[in-house]
C-alpha positions, -999 to +999 in steps of 0.1 A: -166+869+615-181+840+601-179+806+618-172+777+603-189+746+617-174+710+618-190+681+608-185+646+622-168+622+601-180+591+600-154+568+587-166+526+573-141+515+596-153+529+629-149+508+661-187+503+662-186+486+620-157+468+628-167+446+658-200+438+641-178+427+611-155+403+637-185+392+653-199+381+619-167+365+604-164+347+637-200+330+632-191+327+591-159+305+601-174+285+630-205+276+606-182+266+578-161+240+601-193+226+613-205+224+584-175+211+570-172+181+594-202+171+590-202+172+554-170+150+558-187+126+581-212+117+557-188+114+526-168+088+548-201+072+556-209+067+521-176+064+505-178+029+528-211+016+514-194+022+478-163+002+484-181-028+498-201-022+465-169-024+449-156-053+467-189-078+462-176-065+424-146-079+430-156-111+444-173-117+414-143-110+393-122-136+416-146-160+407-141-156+374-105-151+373-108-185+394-124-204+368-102-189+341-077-204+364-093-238+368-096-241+328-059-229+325-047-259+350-064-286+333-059-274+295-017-275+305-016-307+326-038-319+295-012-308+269+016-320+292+007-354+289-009-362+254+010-382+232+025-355+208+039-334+238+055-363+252+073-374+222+083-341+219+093-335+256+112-369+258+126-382+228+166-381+216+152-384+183+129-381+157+124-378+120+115-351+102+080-368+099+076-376+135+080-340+144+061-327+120+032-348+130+034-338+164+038-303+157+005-304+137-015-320+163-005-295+189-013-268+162-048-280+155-053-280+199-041-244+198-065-234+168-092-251+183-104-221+200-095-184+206-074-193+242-041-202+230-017-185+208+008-209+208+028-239+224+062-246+236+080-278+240+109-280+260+131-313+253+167-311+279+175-337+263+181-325+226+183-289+247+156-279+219+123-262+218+093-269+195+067-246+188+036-242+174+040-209+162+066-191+133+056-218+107+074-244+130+106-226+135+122-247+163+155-247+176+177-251+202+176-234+236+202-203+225+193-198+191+155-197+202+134-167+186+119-164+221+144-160+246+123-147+274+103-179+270+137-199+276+146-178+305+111-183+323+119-219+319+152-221+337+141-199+362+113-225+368+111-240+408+086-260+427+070-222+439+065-211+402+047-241+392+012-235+377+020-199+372+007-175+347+035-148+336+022-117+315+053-111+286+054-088+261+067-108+227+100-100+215+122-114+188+160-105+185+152-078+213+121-062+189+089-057+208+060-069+181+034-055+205+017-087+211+007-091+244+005-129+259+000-146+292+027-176+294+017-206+320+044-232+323+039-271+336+060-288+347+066-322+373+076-315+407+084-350+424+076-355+461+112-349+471+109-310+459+127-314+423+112-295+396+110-321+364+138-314+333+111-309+306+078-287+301+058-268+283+049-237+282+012-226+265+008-191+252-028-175+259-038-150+242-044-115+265-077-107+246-090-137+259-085-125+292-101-095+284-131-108+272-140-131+299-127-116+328-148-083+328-184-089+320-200-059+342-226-037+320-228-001+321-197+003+350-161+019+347-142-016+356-105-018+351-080-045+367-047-041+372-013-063+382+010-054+408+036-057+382+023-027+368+005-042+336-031-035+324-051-073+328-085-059+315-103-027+307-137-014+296-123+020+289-087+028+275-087+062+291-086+049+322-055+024+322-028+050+322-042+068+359-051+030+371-009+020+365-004+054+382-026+049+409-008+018+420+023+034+433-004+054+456-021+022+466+006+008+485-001-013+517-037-004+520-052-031+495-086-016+496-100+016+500-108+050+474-090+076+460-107+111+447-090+122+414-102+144+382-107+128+351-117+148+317-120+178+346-143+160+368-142+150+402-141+110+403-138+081+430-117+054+424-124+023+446-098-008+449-099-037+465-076-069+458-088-104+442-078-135+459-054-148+427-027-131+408-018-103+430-045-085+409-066-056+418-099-040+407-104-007+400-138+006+396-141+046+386-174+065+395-184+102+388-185+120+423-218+136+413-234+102+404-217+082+432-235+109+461-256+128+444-273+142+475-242+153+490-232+170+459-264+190+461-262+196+499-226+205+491-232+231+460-260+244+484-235+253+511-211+267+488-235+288+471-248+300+509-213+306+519-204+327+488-232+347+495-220+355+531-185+360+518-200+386+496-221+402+521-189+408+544-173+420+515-200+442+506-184+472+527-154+471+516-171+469+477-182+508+476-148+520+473-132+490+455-164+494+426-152+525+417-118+517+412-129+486+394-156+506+372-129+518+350-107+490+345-144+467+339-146+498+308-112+490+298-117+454+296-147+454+281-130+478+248-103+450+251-127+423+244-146+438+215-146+416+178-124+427+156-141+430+125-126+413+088-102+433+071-106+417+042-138+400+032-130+392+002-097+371+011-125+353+040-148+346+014-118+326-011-111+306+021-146+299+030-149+286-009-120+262-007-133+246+023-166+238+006-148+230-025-121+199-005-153+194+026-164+163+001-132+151-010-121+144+029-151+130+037-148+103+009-112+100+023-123+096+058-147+069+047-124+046+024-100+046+055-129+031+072-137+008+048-107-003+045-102-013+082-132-030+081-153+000+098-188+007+086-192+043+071-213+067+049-218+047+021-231+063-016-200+087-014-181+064-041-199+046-075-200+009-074-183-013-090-150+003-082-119-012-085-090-006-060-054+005-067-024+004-047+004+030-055+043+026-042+042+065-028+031+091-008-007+109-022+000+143-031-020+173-053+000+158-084-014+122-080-050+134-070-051+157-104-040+128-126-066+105-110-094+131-113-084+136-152-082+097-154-115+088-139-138+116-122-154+090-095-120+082-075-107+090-045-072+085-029-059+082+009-026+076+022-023+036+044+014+042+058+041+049+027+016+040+000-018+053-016-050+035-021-072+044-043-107+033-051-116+044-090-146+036-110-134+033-139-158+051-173-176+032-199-149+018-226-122+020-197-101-005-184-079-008-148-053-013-169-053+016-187-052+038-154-028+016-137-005+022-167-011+062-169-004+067-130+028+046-134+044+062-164+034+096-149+039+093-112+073+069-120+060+040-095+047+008-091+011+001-094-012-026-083-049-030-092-072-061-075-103-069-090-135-047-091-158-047-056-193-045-055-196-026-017-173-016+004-172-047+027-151-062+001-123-036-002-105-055+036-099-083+016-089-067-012-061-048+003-048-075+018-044-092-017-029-063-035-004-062-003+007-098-004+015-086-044+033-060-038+059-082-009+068-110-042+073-074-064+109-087-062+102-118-086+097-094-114+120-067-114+117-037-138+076-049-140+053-018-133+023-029-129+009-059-109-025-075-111-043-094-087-054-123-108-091-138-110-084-172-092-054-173-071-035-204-077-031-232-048+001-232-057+021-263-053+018-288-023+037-282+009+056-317+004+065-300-030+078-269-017+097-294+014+118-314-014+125-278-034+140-269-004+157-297+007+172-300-025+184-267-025+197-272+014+211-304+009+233-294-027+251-276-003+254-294+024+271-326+003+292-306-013+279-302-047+264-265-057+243-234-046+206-242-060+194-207-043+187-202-076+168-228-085+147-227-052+135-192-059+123-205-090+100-227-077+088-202-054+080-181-081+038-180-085+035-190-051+015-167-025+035-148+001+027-172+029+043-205+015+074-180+006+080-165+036+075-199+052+101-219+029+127-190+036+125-189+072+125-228+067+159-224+050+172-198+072+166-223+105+185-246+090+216-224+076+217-214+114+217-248+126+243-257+100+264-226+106+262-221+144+290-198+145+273-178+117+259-155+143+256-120+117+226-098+128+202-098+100+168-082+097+136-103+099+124-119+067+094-100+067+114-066+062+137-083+036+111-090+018+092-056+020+126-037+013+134-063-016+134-050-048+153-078-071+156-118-068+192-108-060+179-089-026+167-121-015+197-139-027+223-119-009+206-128+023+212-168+017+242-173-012+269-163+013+258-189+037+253-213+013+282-211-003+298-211+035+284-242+038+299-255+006+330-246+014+329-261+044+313-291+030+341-296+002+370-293+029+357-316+052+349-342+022+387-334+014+398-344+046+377-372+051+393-386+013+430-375+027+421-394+058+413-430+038+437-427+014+463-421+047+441-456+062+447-476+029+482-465+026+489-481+059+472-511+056+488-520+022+520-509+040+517-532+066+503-561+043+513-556+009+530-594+014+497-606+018+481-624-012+447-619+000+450-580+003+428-560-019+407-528-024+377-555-012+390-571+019+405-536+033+368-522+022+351-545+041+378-537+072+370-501+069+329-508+065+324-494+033+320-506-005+352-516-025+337-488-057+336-460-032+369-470-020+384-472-050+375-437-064+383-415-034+416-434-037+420-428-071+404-392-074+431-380-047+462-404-052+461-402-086+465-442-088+444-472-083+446-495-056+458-524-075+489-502-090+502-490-052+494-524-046+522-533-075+543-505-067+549-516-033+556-552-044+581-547-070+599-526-045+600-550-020+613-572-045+639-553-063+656-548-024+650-590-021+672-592-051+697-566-038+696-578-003+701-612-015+724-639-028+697-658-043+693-654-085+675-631-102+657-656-120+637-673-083+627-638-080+616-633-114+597-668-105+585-663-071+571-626-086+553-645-114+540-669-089+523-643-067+508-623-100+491-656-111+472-665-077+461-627-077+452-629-107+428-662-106+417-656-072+402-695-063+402-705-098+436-726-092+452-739-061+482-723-042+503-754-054+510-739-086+549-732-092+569-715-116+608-722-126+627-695-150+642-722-173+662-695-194+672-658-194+695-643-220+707-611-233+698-605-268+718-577-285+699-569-317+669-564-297+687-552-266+667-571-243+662-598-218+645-631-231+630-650-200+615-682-207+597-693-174+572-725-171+541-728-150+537-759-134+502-775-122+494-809-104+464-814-123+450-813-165+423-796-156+438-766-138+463-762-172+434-744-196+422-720-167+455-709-169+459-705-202+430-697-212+404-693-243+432-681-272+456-680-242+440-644-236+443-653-194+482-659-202+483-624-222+465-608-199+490-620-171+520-604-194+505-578-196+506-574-156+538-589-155+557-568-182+563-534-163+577-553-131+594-577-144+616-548-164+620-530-131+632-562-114+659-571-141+669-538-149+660-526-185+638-542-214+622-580-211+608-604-235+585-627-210+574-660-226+548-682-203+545-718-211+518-743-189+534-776-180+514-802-160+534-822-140+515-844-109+531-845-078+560-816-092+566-805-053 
């Protein structure tokens, strides 16, 4: 029989194996919590020293930002009270002049240096502000282009006094991006009330930035509690310092451990005394302790090893079942060779073949935003061409055929292109080609010598292609050798006047005329005439309140004269309109005045288109052609008119003859007729007045009668032309007074003492 002997088993997790593996995860843990305090311990220790690092940093900052402060406070109470602001701030009126000045000299105090931006004056009293900035463009509080400006300043109170408030600019609720720090003076008298006018000066954030952090070789950035960026040495960093305030909260100072680019890195903060500002300094964990970091990658390498070695008994069985799935992974992660190595080897030639056409591109961006680059990739001279399009493959291949030294990149909607052009070739001739072929509009500047040149450049061919709408159906532009200086700014103020005030009295729409002058002038003394005009159509038109798009995208988007024209006609001719009715009204309203008065006083000898003139303050010619031009009569003949009436009803209303009126009218056209010339004691008798039948018609023989020999030829006259003149006067009333047809004969008797 044959015995089979047992063996002991001996299993890895025996009693004896696994108390020895407690025993030494017991000692593993209590080492890494000891370890781990004190490793914490230290950190804290350290972290300390760094913030009041951080805080002598700040200190320094506040000093600054103190100063800045300092030179803030006496630059506004400085522009408060200069003579120019307080014309400005105080006056109920002033002439265009006046203004102008003032305007200027506040200009030249905010070009002076690179601080301010721009000023505001705030007047209650006109309830207008004037600015430095938008070529002048004041106006009243509500139609303001800056209405956040206008808010800050009715939200102003003794507390807000000498306060600087960060704005974004905005115009007709469009953020421009520009970034400004708006301080506001005003008086506050002793009793607590905050003054009615002010000014407000616009500083210029970059200023901030380049004064307010002058730290070498740190990771500074300073923050607002409004949640705004004040100053940065890195750009990377603003977005986690803005989120980082939230996290701040009340502890003012102290650090914060985050990972930036995937390392571990300490923010410190600490306030400054001004502003409700904080400073933010970043530091790399590694570089901030560096012996901690080594005593802590130690420790984590020591405790990975004894991780490993109490894994180590478990690893037997878990190696083998790993062994083939490390096989696996390893087939997994094997190269793949090329399928096709000729297809590898046509993409591996185009790259070489466009590697030097994208570098050239990469430079002339460069160049032209003013960045230095590789130079020697294009042949100098070269002369620049701006095309109305997108580049494309097309474009490129007709350039290369044109010229073989040229090379194209896209600057927003348009192409640039910087071409040397061959012997016996001109710009023109290229300019022309790419237009004809590529169907757009073309503008070539004049040949640069390096590519420190090509800034300005652009900018030229730019401000050509804005006035593209003065020539329509024109293809090709060209930046001339000597730009012209164009005509004076008091030239360009009467063309627009002119044009402004045609309308405004009533006359005609000179738009026309207007864009002639502005024809050949650069884009600057353009854009600043039309936004001129367009301040003053809104003044005229207040209830004209249409949203329109800003000048400067009119007059990118324009294509035609007409463009521009359908932007100001409308409103001019508004203003016309409303000119002519009002001028009707006003006429309707004196004719209604001089109606009245001759109404009331037609009885009167001494009534006249003079003395009623003079009643009404104005000249007798003006008088008499709004009178005429909408009665359709003069003066004189109402004047007549009413008289005859009046005397035609005497006669009717009457007993007394026909022939004292006939006299008594005579009488009264006589002393009208020689004003002073002859006394009031003149009379006249109608001696005879018969019906003659042949002629069927009245004869009236009536006699003048004069104290004095003298006054007898003033009468008559030299020829008796003052007596036909008087008949003349006297025929049409006298007919309406008898009745039908009248023969008048006049005759001068003198007879002394005849009353």
């Amino acid at each position: 029989m044959l015995e089979v002997q047992k063996q002991k088993r001996v299993s890895p997790f025996s009693s004896k194996l696994f108390s020895r593996l407690i025993a030494f995860t017991a000692a593993f843990l209590v080492f890494a919590l000891l370890f781990g305090s004190m490793f914490q311990m230290f950190e804290s220790i350290s972290m300390q020293a760094m913030l009041r690092m951080n805080e002598e940093f700040s200190a320094q900052a506040s000093t600054i930002s103190d100063s800045m402060q300092s030179i803030i406070n006496t630059l506004g109470i400085q522009m408060f009270y200069i003579s120019s602001t307080a014309k400005l701030r105080k006056s109920t009126s002033l002439t265009q002049n006046e203004r102008v000045f003032a305007l200027r000299e506040l200009w030249q105090y905010a070009m002076s240096g690179s601080m301010l931006h721009s000023i505001y004056v705030f007047n209650p009293k006109l309830d207008y502000v004037y600015t430095t900035d938008n070529d002048y463009m004041s106006a009243s509080m509500d139609g303001f282009y800056d209405q956040d400006a206008v808010a800050l300043y009715r939200q102003r109170s003794p507390e807000n006094r000498m306060r600087l408030y960060h704005r974004m600019f905005r115009e007709n609720d469009e953020d421009y991006g520009s970034e400004w720090y708006s301080y506001l003076v005003y008086e506050v008298t002793a009793s607590g009330k905050t003054g009615e006018s002010a000014v407000m000066l616009n500083l210029n954030a970059d200023w901030f930035r380049e004064h307010l952090l002058n730290f070498q070789g740190e990771n500074y950035v300073i923050v607002s509690s409004d949640s705004y960026v004040v100053a940065s040495q890195r750009e990377e960093l603003n977005a986690m310092s803005l989120s980082l305030l939230g996290r701040i909260g009340e502890q003012k100072r102290g650090y914060l451990i985050e990972r930036l680019n995937g390392k571990r890195t300490i923010c410190f903060f600490s306030p400054l005394d001004v502003n409700d500002w904080y400073c933010l300094r970043y530091v790399a964990y590694a570089d901030c302790l560096p012996g901690l970091a080594k005593i802590r990658s130690y420790a984590w390498i020591a405790l990975t090893l004894i991780a490993c070695a109490l894994l180590s008994a478990l690893g037997v069985a878990l190696i083998r079942v790993y062994d083939p799935y490390r096989r696996m992974t390893a087939a997994l992660n094997r190269t793949h060779e090329v399928e096709n190595v000729q297809q590898a080897a046509e993409q591996v030639e185009k790259i070489v073949a466009t590697s030097l056409n994208r570098k050239r591109e990469d430079a002339l961006r460069l160049w032209v935003n003013g960045q230095p680059s590789e130079e020697g990739l294009v042949r100098f001279p070269a002369v620049p061409i701006l095309l109305e399009m997108s580049p494309d493959e097309r474009l490129r291949s007709l350039l290369a055929q044109e010229t073989p030294d040229c090379v194209v990149c896209a600057v927003g909607e348009a192409s640039l292109a910087l071409c040397a052009p061959a012997a016996g070739q001109s710009a023109v001739d290229i300019c022309l080609h790419l237009a004809t072929q590529m169907h757009c509009r073309c503008y070539y500047g004049l040949p640069i010598q390096s590519p420190s040149e090509l800034p300005a450049r652009y900018q030229a061919l730019l401000e050509r292609k804005k006035l593209r709408f003065f020539y329509p159906g024109q293809q090709v532009f060209a930046q001339t050798a000597a730009e012209s200086a164009g005509k004076s700014a008091e030239e360009l103020e009467t063309a627009l006047n002119t044009c402004f005030n045609a309308a405004k009295t009533g006359k005609e729409i000179a738009f026309g005329k207007l864009m002639e002058q502005l024809k050949g002038e650069n884009y600057e003394n353009v854009l600043f005439t039309l936004k001129r005009l367009d301040h003053l159509l809104d003044s005229a038109l207040p209830g004209d309140s249409a949203a329109r798009p800003t000048l400067e995208k009119l007059l990118a988007a324009a294509q035609t004269p007409e463009d521009v024209s359908a932007r100001f006609e409308p409103r001019l001719e508004k203003l016309l309109s409303q000119q002519k009715a009002q001028k009707h009204n006003r006429t309707q309203e004196i004719v209604i005045q001089i109606n009245q008065r001759l109404e009331q006083g037609f009885r009167d000898t001494g009534i006249g288109a003079q003395s009623i003139a003079e009643e009404m303050g104005v000249s007798a010619a003006y008088l008499r052609k709004q009178y005429l031009t909408e009665a359709g009569v003069s003066i004189g003949d109402k004047l007549n008119q009413l008289r005859m009436d009046e005397a035609s009803r005497l006669l009717l209303e009457t007993d007394q003859p026909i022939e004292v009126g006939v006299a008594e009218f005579i009488r009264e056209k006589i002393l009208r007729s020689f004003h002073d010339e002859v006394p009031h004691a003149i009379g006249v008798r109608v001696d005879e007045m018969e019906y003659d039948k042949k002629k069927d018609l009245n004869r009236i023989l009536a006699r003048i009668y004069v104290e004095r020999d003298s006054q007898k030829p003033i009468i008559i006259g030299r020829g008796a032309e003052h007596l036909v003149r008087v008949k003349k006067k006297l025929r049409t009333p006298v007919n309406r007074i008898v009745g039908q047809k009248a023969k008048l004969d006049l005759h001068v008797k003198v007879a002394k003492g005849w009353q």
